[in-house]
N, C-alpha and C positions, 0 to 999 in steps of 0.2 A: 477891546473888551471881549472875554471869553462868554458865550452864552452857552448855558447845558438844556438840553429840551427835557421840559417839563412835563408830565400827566396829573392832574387832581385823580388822586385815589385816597380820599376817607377810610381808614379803617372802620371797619364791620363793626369793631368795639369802641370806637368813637361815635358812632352815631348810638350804639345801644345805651351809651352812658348816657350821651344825652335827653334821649326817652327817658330813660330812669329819674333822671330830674327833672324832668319835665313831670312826669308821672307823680311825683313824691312833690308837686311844689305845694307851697305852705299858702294860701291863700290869706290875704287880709281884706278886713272888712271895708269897705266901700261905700259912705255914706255923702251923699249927696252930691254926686259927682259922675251925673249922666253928662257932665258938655264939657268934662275934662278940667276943672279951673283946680283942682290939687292934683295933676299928673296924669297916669294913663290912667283911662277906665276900665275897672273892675272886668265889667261884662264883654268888654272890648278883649281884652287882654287873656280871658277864658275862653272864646272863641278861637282866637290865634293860636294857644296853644292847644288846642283839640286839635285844630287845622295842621300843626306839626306832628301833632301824636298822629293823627289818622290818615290826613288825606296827604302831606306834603311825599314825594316822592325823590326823595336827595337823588339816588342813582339814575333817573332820569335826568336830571339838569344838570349831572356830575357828567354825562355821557354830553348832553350839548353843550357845556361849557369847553369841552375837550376836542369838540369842532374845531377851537381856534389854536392855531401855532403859540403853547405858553413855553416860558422859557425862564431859567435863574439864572442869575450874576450875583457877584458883588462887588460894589463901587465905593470906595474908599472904607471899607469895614461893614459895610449895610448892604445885608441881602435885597437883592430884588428880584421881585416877580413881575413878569411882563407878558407879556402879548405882543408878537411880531407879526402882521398880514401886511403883507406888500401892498402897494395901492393898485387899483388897477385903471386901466384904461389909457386916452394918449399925455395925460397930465396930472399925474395921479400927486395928490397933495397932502404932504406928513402930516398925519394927525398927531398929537400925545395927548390921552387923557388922565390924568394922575389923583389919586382920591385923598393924595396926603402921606402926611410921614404919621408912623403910629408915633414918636416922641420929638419931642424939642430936640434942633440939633440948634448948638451953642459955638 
């Protein structure tokens, strides 16, 4: 397997679009649904996104995410992204933690 070493670097205009729509979202109304029993709530979900428009700081966690050794392959047609840290210590034991395939393979 070839691996190419990887950096997360977001474009400047990928994060600005998504303010933009974040900024411009359409709100709907919200009626009786403080304990969530029709989906997310309202008041919930308008918080969050404040908390992305104002306080969230991508390029900070872009910068800690880049701590770790990322790296791209592809394996039978399907890109992948990983993370390689050797284990360390005198028995150091393979982890893999895998969050899923984004689609069905058949």
């Amino acid at each position: 397997m070839r691996k190419e070493p990887f950096t997360i670097a977001v474009p400047e205009e990928t994060l600005a679009d998504l303010r933009e729509r974040l900024r411009r979202t359409r709100w709907a109304d919200d009626f009786a649904n403080d304990h969530w029993e029709y989906g997310t709530n309202g008041a919930y979900l308008r918080e969050l996104v404040d908390y992305w428009l104002h306080r969230y700081d991508w390029r900070q966690h872009e910068r800690e995410m880049n701590t770790f050794s990322h790296y791209k392959t592809t394996i039978e047609g399907i890109p992948i992204h990983f993370i390689h840290e050797p284990g360390k210590g005198p028995k150091p034991l393979p982890l893999i933690l895998n969050h899923g395939w984004p689609w069905v393979l058949r």
